[in-house]
N, C-alpha and C positions, 0 to 999 in steps of 0.2 A: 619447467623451462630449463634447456641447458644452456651451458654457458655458450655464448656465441649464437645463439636464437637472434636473428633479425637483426636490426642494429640496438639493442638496447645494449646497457651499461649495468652491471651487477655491483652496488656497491653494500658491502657489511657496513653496518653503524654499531658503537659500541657505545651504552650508554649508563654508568655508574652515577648514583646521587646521593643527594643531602640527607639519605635516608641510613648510609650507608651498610646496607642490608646484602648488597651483590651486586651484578652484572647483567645487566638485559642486551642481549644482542640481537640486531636482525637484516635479513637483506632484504634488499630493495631495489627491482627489476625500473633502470631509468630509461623513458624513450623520448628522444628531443632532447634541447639545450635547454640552459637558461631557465625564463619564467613560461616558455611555451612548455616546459617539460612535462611530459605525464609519467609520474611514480605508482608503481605497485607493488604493493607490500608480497613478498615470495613463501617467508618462513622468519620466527623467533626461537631464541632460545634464552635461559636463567641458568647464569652458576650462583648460588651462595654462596660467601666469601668464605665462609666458615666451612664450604665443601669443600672450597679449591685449596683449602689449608685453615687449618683447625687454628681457631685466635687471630683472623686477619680480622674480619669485622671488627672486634674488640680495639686490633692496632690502629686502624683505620681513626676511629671516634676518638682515639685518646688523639690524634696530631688533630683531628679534626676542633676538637678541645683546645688546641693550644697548649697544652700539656709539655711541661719541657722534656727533651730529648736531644739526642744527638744528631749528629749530619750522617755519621753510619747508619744507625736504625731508620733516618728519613730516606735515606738510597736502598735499603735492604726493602725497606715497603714499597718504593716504585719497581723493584724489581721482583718483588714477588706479583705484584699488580700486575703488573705485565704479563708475566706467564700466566696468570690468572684468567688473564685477559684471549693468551694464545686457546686455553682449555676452553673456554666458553665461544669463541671464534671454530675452534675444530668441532662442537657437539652441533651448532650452525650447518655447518658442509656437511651436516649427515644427509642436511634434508634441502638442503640448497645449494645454486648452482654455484662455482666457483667466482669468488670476485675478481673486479679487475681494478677494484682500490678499497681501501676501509680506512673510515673515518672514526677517528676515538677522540671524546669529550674529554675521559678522565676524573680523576677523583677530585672534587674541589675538597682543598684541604685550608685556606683560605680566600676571603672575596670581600673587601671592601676598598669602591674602585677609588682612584685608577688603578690599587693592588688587586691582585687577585694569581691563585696556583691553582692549576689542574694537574696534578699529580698524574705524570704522565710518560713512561718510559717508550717510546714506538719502536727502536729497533728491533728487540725481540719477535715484534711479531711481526716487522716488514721481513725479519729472516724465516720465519716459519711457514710464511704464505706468498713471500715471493714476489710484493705487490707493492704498489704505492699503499703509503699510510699519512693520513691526512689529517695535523694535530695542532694544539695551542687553535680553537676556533674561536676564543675570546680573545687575541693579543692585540688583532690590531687593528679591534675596534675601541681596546681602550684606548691605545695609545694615538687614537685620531679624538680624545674627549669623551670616548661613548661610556657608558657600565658596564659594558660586554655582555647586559643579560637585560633581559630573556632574550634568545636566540630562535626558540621555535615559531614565534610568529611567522617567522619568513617560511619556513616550512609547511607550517602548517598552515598557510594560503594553498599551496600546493595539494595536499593533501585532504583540509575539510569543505574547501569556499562552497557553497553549494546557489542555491537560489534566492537566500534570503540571509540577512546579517545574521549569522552565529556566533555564540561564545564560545573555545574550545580550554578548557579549565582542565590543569594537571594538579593532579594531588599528591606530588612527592614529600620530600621533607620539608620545603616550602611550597604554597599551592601560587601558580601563577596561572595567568587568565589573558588569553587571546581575542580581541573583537573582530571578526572579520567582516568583508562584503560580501555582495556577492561575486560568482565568480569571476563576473563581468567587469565588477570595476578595477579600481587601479592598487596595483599593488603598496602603494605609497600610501592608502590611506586607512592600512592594518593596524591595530594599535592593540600593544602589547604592556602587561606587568605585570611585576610581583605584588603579592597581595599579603601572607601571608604563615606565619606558621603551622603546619598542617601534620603531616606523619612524625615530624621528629618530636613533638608535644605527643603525640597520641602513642606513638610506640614508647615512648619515657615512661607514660603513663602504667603501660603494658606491661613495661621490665619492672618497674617500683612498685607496682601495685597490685597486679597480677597473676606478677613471676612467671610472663610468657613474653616470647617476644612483639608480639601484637595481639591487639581485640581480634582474636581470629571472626570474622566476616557483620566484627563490629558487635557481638553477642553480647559482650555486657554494659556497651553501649547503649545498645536497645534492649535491654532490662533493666538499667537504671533510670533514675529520674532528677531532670534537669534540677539545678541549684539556681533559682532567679539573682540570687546575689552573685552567687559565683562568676554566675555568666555573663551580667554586666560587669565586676572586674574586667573579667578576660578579654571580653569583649574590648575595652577600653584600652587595652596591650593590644591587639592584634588590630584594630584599626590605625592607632598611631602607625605601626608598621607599615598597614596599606595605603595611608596617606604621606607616608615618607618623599614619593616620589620618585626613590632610585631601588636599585638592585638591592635585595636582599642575604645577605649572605651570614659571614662568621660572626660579625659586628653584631647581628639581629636577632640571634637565637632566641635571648630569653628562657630558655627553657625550665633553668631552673627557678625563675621568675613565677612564670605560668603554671609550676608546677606545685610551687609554695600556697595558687590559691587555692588549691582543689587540695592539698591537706588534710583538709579535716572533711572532706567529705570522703564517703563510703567509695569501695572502688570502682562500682560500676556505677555511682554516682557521674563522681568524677571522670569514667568515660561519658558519657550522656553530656555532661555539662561540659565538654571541651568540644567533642563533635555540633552539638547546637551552636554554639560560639565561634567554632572556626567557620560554617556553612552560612550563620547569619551575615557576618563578614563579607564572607566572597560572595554572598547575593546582593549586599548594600552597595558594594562596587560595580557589581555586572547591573544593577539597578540605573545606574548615571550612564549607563549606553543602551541603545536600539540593540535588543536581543532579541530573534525569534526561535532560536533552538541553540540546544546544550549538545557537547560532545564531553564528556569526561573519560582519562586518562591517566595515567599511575597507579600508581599501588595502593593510593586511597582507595578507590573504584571496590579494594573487595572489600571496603569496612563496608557494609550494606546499609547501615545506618545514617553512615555519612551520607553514598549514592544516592539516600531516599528523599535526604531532606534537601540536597542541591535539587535535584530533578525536581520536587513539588512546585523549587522557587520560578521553576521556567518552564512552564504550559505549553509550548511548541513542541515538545519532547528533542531527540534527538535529530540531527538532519541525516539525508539519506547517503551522506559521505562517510558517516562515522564504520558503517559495518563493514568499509574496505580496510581499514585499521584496527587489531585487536588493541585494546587499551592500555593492556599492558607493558606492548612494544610501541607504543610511540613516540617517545623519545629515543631508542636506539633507531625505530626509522628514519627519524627526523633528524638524526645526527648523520645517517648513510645522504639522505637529500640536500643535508649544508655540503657534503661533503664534495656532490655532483655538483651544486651552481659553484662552490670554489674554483672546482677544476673550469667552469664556463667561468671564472670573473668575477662571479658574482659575489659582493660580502655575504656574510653569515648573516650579520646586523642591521636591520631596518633602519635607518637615521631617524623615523620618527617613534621608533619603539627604543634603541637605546641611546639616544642623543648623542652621536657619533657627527663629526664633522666628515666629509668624503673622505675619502682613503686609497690608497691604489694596494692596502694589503690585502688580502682573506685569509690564509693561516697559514703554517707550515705543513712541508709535505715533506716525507721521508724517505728517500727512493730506498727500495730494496735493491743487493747489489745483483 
C-alpha cells in the first residue's frame, strides 16, 4: 500500500518496555475514525538498543533501577533514545508506506501512579520524518485519577474482539491481560490488567544464571524441572502483585526478591520453576473471567515453554483475529492505534480499565516544523 491509497491513515507506533531490551516499531494502515475504525497491521521492525549504540540497554536498566545519577546523563539517555528511535523508524520505511503521524510510548523509566515517566525525547524524530508525533500517552489519564496503565485494552478491542470473549495476554517485562467481548458488544465493557512479573524475572534469571541474555526459546526452561517449593514461594510474590489492583510498575519489580528464591536451585531448574509460576499466575486470573480463546503477545511468546503452558490453560486455542497481528509488534501497533483515536478524541484509557475520571486530554502531539 502507498502512502496516500484510499482514504486510509498510515500511523508508525514505537513501542520500547519494561524489558528493556530495544525498540519494536510498526505501521499501521488506519480506515475510519474513532471506535468504527478498522486497523491493519502494514510492516514491523526491532533495533536492539545495544545495536543503535553499544551500552544503551545497560543505561537504560540502571535509571530504570533507580540508580543515582545525574540530570546530564538523564538528558544524554533521552537523547540518545530518540535517535535511536529515528534509526529504528527509518529501517520501518524500508518496507512501509510513509506516515502521516507516529505515536512513541517511550521508555518508562519510573511508574508508580499518579507518578509516572516515559522517557521521551519527540523532536528529533518530528525533524527526521517531518510529521506529527504523538507522545506522554499516559499524562492525562493520570492526571484525571486514572494509573495510566494498561493502555492496550483500548487497542486491542480494535484489533482482536472477535466472536466470542477473548483473553489477549502480553508477556513483556510485566505480563498484562486484556478480557474482551465480542466484537459486537460495547466498548465500555473491556477490562484490562496487570498481573504480573514476567520477562524482567526470566531474563534476570538468563543474565545471573545463564550468562545469556534470555532462555533462548525457553530451552532450559524446558529442560529443567519444576521446584514445588519454589514455586509456591513465588507463586505467593507474584499473585500479591496480581491482586494489587493497580498498575504495575518501578514500585513492583521484586526482582531481586524473586530471584533470591530460586538460588539454590540449579539453572535451568530455576528457569522451569519461574515460567510455571509466572503462567500459573496469569491462568488463576484469566480463571475469574469468561475466556474462550487466547491471543499471546511480546517477547515472552518465544520462551516456548512459557507459550505452551499458557495455551494448555485455555482450550479454545487462539481466535481468528490474532494471525492479522504478529506477536511481536503489538504493542508498537497498538501504540500507532492510541495514537489514530487521539488524533479522533478519543483517550488512550478505558475509564473501566484504568480508573480515570473523564478528561478532555489524550496526550501531547508535537508538530514538526
Amino acid at each position: 500500500m502507498a502512502a496516500g491509497d484510499g482514504d486510509a491513515r498510515v500511523i508508525h507506533g514505537c513501542m520500547s518496555g519494561t524489558s528493556c531490551d530495544g525498540i519494536d516499531v510498526a505501521a499501521v494502515a488506519i480506515e475510519g475514525h474513532g471506535w468504527s475504525m478498522r486497523p491493519r497491521f502494514l510492516a514491523g521492525a526491532s533495533l536492539p538498543y545495544d545495536e543503535a549504540m553499544p551500552g544503551l540497554a545497560a543505561r537504560v536498566r540502571s535509571a530504570l533501577r533507580q540508580e543515582p545519577t545525574t540530570a546530564g546523563n538523564l538528558a544524554r539517555l533521552g537523547h540518545d533514545l530518540a535517535h535511536a528511535h529515528v534509526r529504528a523508524l527509518r529501517e520501518l520505511a524500508r518496507n512501509a508506506a510513509a506516515p502521516t503521524a507516529i505515536a512513541m510510548h517511550g521508555q518508562t523509566l519510573f511508574h508508580a501512579p499518579p507518578v509516572s515517566w516515559q522517557l521521551c525525547a519527540p523532536w528529533p524524530v518530528a525533524e527526521a520524518f517531518g510529521v506529527p508525533v504523538l507522545h506522554d500517552l499516559r499524562g492525562a489519564d493520570l492526571a484525571a485519577g486514572g494509573q495510566g496503565a494498561p493502555l492496550t485494552p483500548t487497542s486491542d478491542f480494535l484489533m482482536y474482539a472477535g466472536n466470542a470473549p477473548t483473553a489477549v495476554v502480553n508477556l513483556g517485562g510485566f505480563a498484562n491481560a486484556t478480557v474482551l467481548p465480542p466484537r459486537s458488544g460495547d466498548p465500555s465493557t473491556v477490562r484490562g490488567f496487570d498481573v504480573c512479573l514476567c520477562n524482567q524475572l526470566l531474563d534476570e534469571l538468563a543474565r545471573t544464571r545463564l550468562g545469556q541474555p534470555c532462555d533462548w526459546d525457553g530451552r532450559a526452561a524446558s529442560s529443567g524441572k519444576v521446584d514445588s517449593a519454589a514455586k509456591h514461594e513465588l507463586v505467593a510474590l507474584l499473585s500479591a502483585q496480581a491482586q494489587s489492583g493497580r498498575s504495575l510498575g518501578t514500585s513492583d519489580e521484586s526482582v531481586a526478591t524473586a530471584s533470591r528464591m530460586l538460588a539454590h536451585r540449579a539453572p535451568a531448574d530455576a528457569c522451569a520453576t519461574a515460567v510455571s509460576a509466572i503462567a500459573h499466575t496469569i491462568l488463576t486470573v484469566l480463571g475469574q473471567h469468561e475466556v474462550h480463546h487466547l491471543a499471546l503477545a511480546g517477547g515472552g511468546v518465544l520462551n516456548l515453554s512459557l507459550d505452551a503452558a499458557l495455551r494448555a490453560g485455555i482450550p479454545g486455542g487462539a481466535p481468528s483475529t490474532a494471525a492479522a497481528w504478529p506477536p511481536a509488534y503489538r504493542e508498537a501497533a497498538a501504540m500507532a492505534i492510541l495514537g489514530a483515536l487521539a488524533l479522533d478524541g478519543v483517550p488512550p484509557g478505558l475509564p473501566a480499565v484504568t480508573k480515570r475520571r473523564n478528561h478532555a486530554g489524550c496526550c501531547c502531539t508535537t508538530i514538526s516544523p
